[in-house]
Backbone bond lengths (Angstrom), bond angles and torsions (degrees), N, CA, C in turn:
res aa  C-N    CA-C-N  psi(-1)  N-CA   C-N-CA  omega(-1)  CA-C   N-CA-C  phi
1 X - - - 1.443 - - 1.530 107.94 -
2 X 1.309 105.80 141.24 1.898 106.26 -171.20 1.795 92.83 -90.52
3 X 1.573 101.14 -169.95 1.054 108.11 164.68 1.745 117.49 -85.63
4 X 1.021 131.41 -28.10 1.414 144.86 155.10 1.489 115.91 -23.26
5 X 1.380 98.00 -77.88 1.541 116.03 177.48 1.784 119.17 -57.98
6 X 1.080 105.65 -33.90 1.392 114.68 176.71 1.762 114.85 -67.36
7 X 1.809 100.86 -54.27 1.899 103.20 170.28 1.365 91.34 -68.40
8 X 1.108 157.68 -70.37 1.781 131.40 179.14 0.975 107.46 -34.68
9 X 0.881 147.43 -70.87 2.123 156.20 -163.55 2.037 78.45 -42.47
10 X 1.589 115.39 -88.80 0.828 121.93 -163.37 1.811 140.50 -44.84
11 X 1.813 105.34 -32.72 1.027 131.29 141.12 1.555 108.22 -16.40
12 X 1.478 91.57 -109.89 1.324 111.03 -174.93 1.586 116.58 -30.69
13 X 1.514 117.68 -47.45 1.156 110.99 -154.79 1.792 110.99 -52.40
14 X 1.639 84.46 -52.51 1.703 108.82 170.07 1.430 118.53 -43.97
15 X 1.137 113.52 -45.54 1.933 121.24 171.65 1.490 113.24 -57.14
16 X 1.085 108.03 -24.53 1.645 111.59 -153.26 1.719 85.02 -108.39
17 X 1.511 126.85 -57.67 1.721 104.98 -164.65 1.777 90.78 -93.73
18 X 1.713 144.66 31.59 1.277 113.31 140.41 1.941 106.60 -95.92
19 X 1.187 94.47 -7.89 1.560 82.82 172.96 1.607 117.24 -77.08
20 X 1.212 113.45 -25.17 1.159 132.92 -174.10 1.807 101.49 -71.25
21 X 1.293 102.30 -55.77 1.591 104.67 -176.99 1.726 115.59 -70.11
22 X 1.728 99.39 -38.02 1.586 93.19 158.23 1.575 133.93 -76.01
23 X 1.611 108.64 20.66 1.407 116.25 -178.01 1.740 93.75 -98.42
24 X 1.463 101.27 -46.75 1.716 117.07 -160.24 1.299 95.05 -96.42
25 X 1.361 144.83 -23.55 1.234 119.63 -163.21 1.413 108.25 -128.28
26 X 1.376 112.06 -58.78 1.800 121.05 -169.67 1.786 112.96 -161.17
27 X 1.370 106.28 120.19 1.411 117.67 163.29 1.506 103.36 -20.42
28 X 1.123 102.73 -73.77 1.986 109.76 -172.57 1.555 103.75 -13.23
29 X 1.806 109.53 -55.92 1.688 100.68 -160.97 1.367 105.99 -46.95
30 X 1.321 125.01 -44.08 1.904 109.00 179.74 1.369 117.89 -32.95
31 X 1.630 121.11 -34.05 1.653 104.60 -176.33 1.583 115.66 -77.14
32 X 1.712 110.88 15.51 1.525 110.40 158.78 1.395 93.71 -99.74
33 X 1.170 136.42 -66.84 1.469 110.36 -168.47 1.675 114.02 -36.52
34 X 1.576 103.34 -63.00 1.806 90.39 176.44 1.524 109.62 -43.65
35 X 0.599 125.60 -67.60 2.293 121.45 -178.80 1.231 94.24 -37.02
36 X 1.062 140.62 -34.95 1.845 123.68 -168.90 1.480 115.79 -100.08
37 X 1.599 108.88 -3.38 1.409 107.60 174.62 1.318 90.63 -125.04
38 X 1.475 152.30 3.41 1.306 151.05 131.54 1.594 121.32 -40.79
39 X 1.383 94.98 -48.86 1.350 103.06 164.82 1.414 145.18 -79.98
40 X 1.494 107.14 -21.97 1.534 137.28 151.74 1.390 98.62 -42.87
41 X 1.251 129.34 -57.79 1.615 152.98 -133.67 1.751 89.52 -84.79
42 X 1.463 119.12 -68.63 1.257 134.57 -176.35 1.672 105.06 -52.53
43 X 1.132 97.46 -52.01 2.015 98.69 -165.95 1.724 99.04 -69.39
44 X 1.284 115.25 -44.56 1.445 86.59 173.05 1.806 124.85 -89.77
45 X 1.238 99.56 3.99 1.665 94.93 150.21 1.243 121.07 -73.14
46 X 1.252 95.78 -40.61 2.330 94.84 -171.13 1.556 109.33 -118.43
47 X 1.322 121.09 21.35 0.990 119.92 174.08 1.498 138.32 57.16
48 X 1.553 107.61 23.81 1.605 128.98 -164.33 1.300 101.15 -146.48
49 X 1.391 110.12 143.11 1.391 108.06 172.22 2.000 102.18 -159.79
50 X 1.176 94.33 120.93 1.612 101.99 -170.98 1.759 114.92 -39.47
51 X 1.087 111.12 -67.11 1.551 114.96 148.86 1.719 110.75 7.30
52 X 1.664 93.88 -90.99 1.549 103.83 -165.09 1.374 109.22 -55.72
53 X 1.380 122.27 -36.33 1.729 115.35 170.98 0.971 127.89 -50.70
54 X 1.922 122.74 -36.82 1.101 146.65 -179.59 1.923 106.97 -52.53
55 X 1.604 92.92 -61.19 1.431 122.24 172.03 1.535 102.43 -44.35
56 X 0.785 120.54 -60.88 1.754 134.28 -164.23 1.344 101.61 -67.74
57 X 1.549 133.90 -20.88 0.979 124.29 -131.02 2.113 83.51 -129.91
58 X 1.440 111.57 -14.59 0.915 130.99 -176.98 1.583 128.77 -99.01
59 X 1.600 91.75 2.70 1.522 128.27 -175.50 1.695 127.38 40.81
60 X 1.533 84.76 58.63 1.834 119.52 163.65 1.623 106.65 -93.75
61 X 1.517 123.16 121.39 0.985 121.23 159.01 1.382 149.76 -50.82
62 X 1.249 144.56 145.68 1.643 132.07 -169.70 2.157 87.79 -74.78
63 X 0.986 78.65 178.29 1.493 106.10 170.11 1.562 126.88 -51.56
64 X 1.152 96.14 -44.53 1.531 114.84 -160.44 1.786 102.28 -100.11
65 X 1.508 110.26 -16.35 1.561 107.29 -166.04 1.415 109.70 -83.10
66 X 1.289 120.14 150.85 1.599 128.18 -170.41 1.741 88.43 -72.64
67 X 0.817 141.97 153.58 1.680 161.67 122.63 1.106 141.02 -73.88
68 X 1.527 114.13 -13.16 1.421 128.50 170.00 1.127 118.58 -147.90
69 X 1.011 143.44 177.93 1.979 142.42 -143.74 1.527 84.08 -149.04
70 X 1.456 108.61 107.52 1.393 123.00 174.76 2.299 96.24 -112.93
């Protein structure tokens, strides 16, 4: 799994159970969906996103990096 696929994996997951909790529990959860597409918003303006460092930092590859020695 790259680092790419994982902030998608992670994205979504978050979009999908605060909508879920703001269905069953409280309006409020939407101000995590806004933070996760706020932040979507920011990383592809400036090209950083705390997440992927985390990821990177957890030793998931970028996209583009070989992973195995052919």
């Amino acid at each position: 799994m790259t680092v790419e696929k994982a902030l998608r994996i992670l994205a979504g997951a978050i979009t999908l159970l605060s909508l879920a909790l703001a269905h069953w529990l409280s309006g409020y959860w939407l101000l995590l969906t806004a933070f996760v597409g706020l932040n979507l918003l920011q990383s592809g303006l400036t090209n950083w996103c705390p997440a992927m460092t985390i990821f990177r930092w957890l030793g998931l590859p970028d996209a583009g990096e070989k992973t195995c020695c052919k």
